[in-house]
N, CA and C atoms as an extended XYZ file, in Angstrom:
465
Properties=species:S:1:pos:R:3:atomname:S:1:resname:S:1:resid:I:1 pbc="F F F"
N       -93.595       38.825       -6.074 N   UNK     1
C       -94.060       39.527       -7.250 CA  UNK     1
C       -94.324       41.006       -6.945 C   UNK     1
N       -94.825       41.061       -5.920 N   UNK     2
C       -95.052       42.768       -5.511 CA  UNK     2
C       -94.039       43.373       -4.945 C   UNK     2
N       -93.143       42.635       -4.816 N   UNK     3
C       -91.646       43.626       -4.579 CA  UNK     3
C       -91.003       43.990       -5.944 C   UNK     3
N       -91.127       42.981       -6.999 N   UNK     4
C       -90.677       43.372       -8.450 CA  UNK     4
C       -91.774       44.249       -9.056 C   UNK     4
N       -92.564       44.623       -8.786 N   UNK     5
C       -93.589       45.945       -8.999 CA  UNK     5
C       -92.969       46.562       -8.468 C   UNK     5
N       -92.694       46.955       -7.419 N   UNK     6
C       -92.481       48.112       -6.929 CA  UNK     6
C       -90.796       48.479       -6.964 C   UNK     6
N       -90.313       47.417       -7.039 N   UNK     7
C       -88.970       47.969       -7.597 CA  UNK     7
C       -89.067       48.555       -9.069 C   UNK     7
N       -89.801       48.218      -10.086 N   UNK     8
C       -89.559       48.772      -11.594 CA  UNK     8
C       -90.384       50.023      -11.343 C   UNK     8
N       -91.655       50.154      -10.626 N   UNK     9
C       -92.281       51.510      -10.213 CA  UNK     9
C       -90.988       52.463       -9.513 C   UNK     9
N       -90.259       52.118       -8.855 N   UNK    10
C       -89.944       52.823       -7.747 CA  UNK    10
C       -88.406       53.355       -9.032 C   UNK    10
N       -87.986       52.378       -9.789 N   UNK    11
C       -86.844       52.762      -11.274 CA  UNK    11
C       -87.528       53.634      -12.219 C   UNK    11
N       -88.875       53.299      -12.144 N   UNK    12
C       -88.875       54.198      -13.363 CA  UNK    12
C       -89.798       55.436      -13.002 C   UNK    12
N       -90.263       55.426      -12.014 N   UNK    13
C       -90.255       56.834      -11.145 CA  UNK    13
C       -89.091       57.863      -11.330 C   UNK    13
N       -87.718       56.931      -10.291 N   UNK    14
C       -87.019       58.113      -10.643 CA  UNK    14
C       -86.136       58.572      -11.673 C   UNK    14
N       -86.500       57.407      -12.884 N   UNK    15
C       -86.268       57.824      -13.710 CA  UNK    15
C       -86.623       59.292      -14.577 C   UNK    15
N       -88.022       59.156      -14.421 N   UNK    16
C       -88.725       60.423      -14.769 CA  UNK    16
C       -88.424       61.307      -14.061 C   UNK    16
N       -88.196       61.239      -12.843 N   UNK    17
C       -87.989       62.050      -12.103 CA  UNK    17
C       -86.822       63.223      -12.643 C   UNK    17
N       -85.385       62.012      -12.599 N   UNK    18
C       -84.131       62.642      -13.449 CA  UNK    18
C       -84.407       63.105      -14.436 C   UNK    18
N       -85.168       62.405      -15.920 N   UNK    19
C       -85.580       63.211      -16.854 CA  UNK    19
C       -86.101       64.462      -16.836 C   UNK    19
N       -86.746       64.799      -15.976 N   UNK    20
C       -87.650       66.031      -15.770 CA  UNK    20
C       -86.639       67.241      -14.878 C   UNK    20
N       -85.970       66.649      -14.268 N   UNK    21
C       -85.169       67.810      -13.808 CA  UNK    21
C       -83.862       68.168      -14.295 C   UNK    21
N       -83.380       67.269      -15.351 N   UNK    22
C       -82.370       67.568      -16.243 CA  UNK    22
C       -82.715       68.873      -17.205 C   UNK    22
N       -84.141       68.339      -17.689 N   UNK    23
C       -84.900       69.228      -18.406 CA  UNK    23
C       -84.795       71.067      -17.764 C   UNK    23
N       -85.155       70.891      -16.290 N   UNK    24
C       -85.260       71.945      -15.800 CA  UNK    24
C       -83.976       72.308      -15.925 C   UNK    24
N       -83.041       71.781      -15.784 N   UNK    25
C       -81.513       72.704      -15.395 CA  UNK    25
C       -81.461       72.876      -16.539 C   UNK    25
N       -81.296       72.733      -17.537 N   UNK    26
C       -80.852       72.436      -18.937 CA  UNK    26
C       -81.499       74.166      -19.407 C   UNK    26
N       -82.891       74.325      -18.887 N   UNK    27
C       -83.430       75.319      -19.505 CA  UNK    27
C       -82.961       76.146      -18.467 C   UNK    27
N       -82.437       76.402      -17.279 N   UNK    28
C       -82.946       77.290      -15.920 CA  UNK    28
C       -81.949       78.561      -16.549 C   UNK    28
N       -80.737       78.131      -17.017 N   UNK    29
C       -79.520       78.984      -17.257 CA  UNK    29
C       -80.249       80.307      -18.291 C   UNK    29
N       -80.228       80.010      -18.951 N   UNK    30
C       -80.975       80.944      -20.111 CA  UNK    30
C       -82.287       81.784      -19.830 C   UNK    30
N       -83.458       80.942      -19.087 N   UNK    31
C       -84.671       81.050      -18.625 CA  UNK    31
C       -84.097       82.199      -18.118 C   UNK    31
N       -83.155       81.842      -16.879 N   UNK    32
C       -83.005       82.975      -15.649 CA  UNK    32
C       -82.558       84.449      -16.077 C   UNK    32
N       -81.755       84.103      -17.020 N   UNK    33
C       -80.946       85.389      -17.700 CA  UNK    33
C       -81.441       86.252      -18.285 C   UNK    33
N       -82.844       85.284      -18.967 N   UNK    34
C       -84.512       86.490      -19.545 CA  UNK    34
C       -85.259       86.786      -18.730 C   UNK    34
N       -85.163       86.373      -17.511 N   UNK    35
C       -86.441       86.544      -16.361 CA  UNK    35
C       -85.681       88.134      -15.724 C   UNK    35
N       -84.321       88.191      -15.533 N   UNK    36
C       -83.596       89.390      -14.866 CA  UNK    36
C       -82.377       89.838      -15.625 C   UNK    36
N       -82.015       89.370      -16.815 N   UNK    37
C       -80.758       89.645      -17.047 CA  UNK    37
C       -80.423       90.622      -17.017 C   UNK    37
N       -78.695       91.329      -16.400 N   UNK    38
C       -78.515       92.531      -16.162 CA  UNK    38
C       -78.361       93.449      -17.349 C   UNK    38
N       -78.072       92.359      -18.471 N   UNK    39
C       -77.981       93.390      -19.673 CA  UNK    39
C       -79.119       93.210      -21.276 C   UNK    39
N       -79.474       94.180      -21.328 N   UNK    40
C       -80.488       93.938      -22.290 CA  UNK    40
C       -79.800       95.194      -23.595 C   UNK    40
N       -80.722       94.173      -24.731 N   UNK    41
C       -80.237       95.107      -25.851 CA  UNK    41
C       -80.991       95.039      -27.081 C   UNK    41
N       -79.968       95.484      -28.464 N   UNK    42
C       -80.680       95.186      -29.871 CA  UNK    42
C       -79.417       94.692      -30.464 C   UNK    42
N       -79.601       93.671      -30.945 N   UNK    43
C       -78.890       92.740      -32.056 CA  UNK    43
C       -78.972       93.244      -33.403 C   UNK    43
N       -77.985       93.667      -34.311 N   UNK    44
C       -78.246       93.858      -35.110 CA  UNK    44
C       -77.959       92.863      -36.218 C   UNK    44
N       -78.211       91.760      -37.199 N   UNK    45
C       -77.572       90.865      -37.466 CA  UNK    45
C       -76.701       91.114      -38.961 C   UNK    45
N       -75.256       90.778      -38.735 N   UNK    46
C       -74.559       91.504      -39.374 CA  UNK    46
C       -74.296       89.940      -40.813 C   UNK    46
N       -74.700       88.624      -40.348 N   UNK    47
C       -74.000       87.376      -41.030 CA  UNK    47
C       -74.416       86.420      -39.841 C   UNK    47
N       -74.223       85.190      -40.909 N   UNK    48
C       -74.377       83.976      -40.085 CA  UNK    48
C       -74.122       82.988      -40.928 C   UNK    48
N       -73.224       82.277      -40.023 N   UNK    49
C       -72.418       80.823      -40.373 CA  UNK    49
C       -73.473       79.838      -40.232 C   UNK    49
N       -72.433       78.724      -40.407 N   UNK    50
C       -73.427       77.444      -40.300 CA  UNK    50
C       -74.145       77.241      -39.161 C   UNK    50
N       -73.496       77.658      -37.612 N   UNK    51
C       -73.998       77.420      -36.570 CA  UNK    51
C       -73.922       78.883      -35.406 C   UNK    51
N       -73.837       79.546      -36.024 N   UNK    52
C       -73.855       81.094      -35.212 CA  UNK    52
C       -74.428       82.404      -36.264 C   UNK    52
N       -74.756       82.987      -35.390 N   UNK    53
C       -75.459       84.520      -36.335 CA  UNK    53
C       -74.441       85.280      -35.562 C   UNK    53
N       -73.645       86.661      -36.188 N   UNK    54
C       -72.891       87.413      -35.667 CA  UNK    54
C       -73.460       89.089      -35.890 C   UNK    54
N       -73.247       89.751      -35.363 N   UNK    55
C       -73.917       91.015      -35.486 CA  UNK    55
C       -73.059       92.190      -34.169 C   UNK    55
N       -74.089       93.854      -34.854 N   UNK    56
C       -73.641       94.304      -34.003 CA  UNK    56
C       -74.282       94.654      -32.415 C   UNK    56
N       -74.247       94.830      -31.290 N   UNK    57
C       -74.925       95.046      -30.122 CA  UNK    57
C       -74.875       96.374      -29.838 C   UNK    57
N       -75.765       97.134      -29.370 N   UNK    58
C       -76.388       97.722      -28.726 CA  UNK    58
C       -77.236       97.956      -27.324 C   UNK    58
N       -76.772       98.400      -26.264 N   UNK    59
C       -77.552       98.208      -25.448 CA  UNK    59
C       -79.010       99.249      -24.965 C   UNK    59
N       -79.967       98.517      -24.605 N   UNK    60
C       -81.120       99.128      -24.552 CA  UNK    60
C       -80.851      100.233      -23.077 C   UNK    60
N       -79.626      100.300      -22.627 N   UNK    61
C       -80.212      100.680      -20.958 CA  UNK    61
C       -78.970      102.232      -21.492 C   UNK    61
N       -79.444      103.172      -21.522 N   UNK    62
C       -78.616      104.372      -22.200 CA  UNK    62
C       -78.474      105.385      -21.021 C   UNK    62
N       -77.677      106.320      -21.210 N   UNK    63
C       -77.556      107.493      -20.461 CA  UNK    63
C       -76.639      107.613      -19.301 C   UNK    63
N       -76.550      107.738      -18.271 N   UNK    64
C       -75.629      108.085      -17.390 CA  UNK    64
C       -75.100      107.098      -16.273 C   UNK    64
N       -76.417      106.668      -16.004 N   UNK    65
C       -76.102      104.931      -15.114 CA  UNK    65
C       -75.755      104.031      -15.989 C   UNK    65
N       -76.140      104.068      -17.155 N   UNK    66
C       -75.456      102.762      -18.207 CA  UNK    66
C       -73.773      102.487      -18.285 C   UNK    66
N       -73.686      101.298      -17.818 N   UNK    67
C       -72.321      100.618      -17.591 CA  UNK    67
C       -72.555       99.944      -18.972 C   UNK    67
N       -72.956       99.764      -19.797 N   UNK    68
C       -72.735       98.769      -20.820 CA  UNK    68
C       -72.430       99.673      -22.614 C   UNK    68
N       -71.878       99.131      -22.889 N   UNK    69
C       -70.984       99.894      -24.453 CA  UNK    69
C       -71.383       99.114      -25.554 C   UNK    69
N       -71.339       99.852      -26.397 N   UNK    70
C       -71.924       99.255      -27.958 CA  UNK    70
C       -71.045       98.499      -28.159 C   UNK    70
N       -70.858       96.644      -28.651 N   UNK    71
C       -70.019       96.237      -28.924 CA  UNK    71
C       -69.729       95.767      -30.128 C   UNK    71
N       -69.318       95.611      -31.043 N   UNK    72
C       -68.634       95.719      -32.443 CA  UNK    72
C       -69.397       94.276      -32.774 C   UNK    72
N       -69.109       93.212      -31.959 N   UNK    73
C       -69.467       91.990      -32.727 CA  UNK    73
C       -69.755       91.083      -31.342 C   UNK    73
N       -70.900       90.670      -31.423 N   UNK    74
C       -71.518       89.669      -30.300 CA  UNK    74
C       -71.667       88.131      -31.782 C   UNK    74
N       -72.502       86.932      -30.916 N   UNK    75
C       -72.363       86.235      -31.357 CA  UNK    75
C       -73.958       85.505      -30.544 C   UNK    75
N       -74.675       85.038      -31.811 N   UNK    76
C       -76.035       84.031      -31.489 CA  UNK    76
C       -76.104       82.501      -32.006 C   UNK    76
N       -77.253       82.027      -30.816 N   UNK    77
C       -77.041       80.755      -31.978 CA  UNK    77
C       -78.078       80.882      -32.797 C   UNK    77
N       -77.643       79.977      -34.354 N   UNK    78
C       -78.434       80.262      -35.368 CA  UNK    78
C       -79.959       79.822      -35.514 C   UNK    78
N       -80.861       79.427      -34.581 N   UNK    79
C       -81.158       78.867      -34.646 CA  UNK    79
C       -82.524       80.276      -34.629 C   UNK    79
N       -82.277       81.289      -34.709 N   UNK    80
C       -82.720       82.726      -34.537 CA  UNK    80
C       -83.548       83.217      -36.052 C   UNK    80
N       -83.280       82.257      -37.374 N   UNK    81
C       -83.402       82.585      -38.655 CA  UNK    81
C       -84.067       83.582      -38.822 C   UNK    81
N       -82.934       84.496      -38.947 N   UNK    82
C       -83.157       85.837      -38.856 CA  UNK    82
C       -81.723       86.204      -39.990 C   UNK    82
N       -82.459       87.269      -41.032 N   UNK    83
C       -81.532       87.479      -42.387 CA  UNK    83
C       -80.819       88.611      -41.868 C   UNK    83
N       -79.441       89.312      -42.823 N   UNK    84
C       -79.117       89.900      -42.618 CA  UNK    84
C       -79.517       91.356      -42.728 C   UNK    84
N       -79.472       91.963      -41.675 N   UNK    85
C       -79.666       93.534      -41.092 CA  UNK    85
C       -80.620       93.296      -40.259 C   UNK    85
N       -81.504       92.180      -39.921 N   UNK    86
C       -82.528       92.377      -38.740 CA  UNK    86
C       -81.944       92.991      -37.678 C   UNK    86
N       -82.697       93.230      -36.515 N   UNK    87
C       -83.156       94.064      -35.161 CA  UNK    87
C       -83.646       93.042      -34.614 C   UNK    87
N       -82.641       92.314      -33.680 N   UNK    88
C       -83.706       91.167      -33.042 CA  UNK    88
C       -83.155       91.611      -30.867 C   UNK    88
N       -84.274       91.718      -30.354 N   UNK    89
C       -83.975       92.054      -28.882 CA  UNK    89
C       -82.970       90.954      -28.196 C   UNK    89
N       -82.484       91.323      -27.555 N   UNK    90
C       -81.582       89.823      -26.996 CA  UNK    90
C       -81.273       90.782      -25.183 C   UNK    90
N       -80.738       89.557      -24.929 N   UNK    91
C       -79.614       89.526      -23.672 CA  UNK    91
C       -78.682       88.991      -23.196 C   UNK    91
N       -77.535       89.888      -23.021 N   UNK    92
C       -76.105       89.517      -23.326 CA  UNK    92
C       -75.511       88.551      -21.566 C   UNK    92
N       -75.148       87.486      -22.066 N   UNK    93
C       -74.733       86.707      -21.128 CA  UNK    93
C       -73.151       87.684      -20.188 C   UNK    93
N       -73.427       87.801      -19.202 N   UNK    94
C       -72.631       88.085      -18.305 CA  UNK    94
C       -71.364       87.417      -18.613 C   UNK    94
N       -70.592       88.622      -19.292 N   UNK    95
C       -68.529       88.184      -19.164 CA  UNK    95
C       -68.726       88.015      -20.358 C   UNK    95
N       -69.146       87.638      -21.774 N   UNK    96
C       -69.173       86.680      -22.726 CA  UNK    96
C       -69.744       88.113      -23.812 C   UNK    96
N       -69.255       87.404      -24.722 N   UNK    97
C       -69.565       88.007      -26.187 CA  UNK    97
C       -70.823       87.102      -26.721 C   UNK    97
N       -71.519       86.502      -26.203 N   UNK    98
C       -72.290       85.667      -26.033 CA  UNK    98
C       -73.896       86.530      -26.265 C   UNK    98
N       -74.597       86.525      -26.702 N   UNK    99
C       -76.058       86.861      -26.377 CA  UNK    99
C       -77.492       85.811      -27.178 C   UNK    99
N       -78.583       85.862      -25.857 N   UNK   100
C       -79.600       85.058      -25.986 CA  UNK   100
C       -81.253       85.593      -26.573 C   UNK   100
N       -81.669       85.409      -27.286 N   UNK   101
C       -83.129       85.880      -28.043 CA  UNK   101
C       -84.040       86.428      -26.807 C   UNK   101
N       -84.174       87.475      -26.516 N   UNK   102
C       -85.117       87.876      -25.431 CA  UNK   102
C       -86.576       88.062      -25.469 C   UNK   102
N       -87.374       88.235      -24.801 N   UNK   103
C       -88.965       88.447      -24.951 CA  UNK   103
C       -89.246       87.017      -25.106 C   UNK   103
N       -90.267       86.550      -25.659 N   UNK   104
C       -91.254       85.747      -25.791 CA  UNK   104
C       -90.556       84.237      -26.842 C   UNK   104
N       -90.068       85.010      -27.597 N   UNK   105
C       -89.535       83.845      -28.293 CA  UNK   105
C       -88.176       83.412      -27.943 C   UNK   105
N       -87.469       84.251      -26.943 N   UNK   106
C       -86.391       83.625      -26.786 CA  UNK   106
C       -86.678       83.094      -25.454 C   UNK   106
N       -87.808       83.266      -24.645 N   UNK   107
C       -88.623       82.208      -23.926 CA  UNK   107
C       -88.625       80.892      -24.092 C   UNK   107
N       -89.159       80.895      -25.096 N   UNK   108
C       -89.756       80.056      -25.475 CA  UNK   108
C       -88.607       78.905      -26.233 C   UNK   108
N       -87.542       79.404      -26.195 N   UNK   109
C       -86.309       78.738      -26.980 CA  UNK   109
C       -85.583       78.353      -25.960 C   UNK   109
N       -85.498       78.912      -24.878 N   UNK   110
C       -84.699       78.661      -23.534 CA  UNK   110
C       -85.496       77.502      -23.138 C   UNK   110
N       -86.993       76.927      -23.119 N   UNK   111
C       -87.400       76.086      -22.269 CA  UNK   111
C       -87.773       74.612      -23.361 C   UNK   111
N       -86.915       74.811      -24.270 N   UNK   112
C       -86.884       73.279      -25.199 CA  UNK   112
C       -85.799       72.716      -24.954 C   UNK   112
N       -85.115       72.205      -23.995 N   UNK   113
C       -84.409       70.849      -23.377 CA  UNK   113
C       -85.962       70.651      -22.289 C   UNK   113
N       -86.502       71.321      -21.598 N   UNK   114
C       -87.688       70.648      -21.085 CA  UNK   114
C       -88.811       70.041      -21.557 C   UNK   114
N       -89.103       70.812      -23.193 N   UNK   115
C       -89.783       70.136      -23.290 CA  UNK   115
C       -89.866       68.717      -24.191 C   UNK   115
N       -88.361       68.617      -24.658 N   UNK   116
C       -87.431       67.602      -25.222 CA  UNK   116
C       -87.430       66.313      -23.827 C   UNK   116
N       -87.365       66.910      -22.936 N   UNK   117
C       -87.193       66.047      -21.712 CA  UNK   117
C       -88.800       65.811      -20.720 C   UNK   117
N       -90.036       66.980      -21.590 N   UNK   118
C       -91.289       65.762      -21.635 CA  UNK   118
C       -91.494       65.145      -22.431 C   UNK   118
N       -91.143       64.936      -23.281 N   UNK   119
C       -91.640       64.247      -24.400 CA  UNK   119
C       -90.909       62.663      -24.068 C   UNK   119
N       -89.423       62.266      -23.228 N   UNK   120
C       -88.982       61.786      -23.352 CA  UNK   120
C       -89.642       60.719      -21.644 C   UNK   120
N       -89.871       61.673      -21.065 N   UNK   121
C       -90.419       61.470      -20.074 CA  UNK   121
C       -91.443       60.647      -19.859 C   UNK   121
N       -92.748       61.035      -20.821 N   UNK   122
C       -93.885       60.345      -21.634 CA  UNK   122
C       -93.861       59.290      -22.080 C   UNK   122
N       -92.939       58.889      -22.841 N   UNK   123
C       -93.016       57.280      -22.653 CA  UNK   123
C       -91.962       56.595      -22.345 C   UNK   123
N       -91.118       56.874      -20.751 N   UNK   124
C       -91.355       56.189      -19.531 CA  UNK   124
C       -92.299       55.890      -18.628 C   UNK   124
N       -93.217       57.383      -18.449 N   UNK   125
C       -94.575       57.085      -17.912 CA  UNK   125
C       -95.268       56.018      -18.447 C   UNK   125
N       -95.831       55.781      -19.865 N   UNK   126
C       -95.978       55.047      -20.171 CA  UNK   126
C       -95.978       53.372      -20.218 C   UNK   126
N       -94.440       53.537      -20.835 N   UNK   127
C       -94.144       52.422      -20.675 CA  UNK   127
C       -93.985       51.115      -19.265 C   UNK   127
N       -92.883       52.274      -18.515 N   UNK   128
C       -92.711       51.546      -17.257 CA  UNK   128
C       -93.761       52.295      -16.448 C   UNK   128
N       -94.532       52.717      -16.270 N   UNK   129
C       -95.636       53.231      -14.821 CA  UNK   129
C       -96.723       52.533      -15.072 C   UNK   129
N       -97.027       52.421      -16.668 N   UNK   130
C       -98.376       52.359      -17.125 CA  UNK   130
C       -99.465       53.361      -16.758 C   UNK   130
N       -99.008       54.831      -16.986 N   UNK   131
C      -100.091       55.856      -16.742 CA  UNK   131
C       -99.846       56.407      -18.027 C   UNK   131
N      -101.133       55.368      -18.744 N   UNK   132
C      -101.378       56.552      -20.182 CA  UNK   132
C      -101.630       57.973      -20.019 C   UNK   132
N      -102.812       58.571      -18.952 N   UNK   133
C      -103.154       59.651      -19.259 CA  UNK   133
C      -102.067       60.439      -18.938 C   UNK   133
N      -101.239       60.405      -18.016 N   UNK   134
C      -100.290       61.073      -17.243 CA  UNK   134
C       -99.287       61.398      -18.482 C   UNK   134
N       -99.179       59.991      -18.813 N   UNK   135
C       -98.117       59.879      -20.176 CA  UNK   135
C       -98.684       61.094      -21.228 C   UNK   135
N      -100.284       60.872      -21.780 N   UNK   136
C      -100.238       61.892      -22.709 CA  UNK   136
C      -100.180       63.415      -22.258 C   UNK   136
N      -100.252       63.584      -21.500 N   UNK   137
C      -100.500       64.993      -20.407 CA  UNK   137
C       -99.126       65.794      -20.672 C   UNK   137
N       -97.966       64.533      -20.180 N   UNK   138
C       -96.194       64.830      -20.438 CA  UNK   138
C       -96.098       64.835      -22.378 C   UNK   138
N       -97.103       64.479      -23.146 N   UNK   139
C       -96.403       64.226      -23.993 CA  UNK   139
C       -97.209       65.444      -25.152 C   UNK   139
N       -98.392       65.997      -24.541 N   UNK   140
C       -98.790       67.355      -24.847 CA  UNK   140
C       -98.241       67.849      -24.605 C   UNK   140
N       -97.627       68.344      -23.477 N   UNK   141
C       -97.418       69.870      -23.040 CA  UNK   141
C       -95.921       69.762      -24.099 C   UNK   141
N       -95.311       68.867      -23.617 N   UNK   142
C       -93.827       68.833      -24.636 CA  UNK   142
C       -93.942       68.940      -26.080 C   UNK   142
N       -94.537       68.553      -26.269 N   UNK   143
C       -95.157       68.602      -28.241 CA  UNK   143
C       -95.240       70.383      -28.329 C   UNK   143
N       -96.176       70.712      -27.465 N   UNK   144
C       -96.985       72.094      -27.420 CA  UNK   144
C       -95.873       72.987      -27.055 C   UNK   144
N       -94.854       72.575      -26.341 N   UNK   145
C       -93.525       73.705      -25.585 CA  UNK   145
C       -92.769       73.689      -27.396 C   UNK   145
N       -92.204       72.545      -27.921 N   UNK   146
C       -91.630       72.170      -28.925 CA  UNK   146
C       -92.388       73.092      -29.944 C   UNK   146
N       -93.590       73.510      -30.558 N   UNK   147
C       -94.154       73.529      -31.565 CA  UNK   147
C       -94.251       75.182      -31.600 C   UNK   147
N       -94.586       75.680      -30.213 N   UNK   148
C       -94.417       77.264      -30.242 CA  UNK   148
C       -93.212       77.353      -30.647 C   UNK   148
N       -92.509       77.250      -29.948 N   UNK   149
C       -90.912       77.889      -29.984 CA  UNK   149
C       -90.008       77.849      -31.523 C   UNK   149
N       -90.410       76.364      -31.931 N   UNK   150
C       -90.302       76.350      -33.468 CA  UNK   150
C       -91.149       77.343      -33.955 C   UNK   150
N       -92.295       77.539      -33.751 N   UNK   151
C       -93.451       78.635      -34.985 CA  UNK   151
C       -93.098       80.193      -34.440 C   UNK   151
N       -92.303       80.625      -33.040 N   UNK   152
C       -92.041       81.984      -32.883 CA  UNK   152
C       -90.973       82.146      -33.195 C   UNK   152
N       -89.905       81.178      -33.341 N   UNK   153
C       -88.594       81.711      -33.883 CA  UNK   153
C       -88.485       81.788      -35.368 C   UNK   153
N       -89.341       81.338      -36.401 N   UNK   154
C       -89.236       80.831      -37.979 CA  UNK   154
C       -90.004       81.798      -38.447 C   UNK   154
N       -91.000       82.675      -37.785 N   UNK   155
C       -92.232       83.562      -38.223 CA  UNK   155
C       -91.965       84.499      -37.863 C   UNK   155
């Protein structure tokens, strides 16, 4: 009997385990690109489809060392609800016509697969560990990662 404990402990350990670091990679790409990205700018938003906002770019880094050029039409995901002609800060993914919500709310948008992946996490703890508190601990902070990021991107 205490080897079948510790085998479903020892499964659904690393289960969480995987959950939680999927979470991390999932967010690290984006995270990293706001923590240093080489290119920073202003979005101007020109339209937006069902699943992209398109606009024009601007880069914030000007003058004589600036390697980077105003580009005609970048591309966001919509998830930015933001009308047309806003000014929203971003940073442009390296090679790509691509750019990501910068500062605080695009923080905060980069790290929801983690907190999608506590929440999911939480009741495995739960269920298979049987650590409620642990469980609600994973299932705050994920609620709380989830609930900013929705209220800074919509406001």
């Amino acid at each position: 009997m205490n080897l079948l404990l510790l085998g479903r402990r020892t499964a659904m350990g690393s289960l969480t385990a995987l959950l939680l670091a999927t979470g991390v990679w999932a967010s690290w790409d984006t995270a990293r690109l706001l923590a240093g990205g080489p290119e920073r700018g202003v979005l101007t938003v020109t339209g937006c489809g069902s699943d992209e906002c398109a606009g024009w770019y601007v880069s914030a880094a000007r003058g004589a060392g600036s390697h980077s050029s105003p580009r005609q039409r970048v591309v966001i995901e919509r998830s930015i609800a933001e009308k047309k002609g806003v000014r929203v800060p971003v940073a442009l993914r390296p090679g790509t016509r691509e750019v990501v919500r910068a500062g605080g709310p695009g923080f905060l948008h980069a790290l929801l697969p983690l907190g999608g992946a506590l929440l999911l996490a939480s009741v495995v703890v739960a269920g298979g560990l049987r650590l409620p508190r642990v469980a609600w601990g994973f299932a705050l902070a994920g609620a709380a990662l989830l609930t900013a990021s929705f209220l800074t991107l919509t406001f």
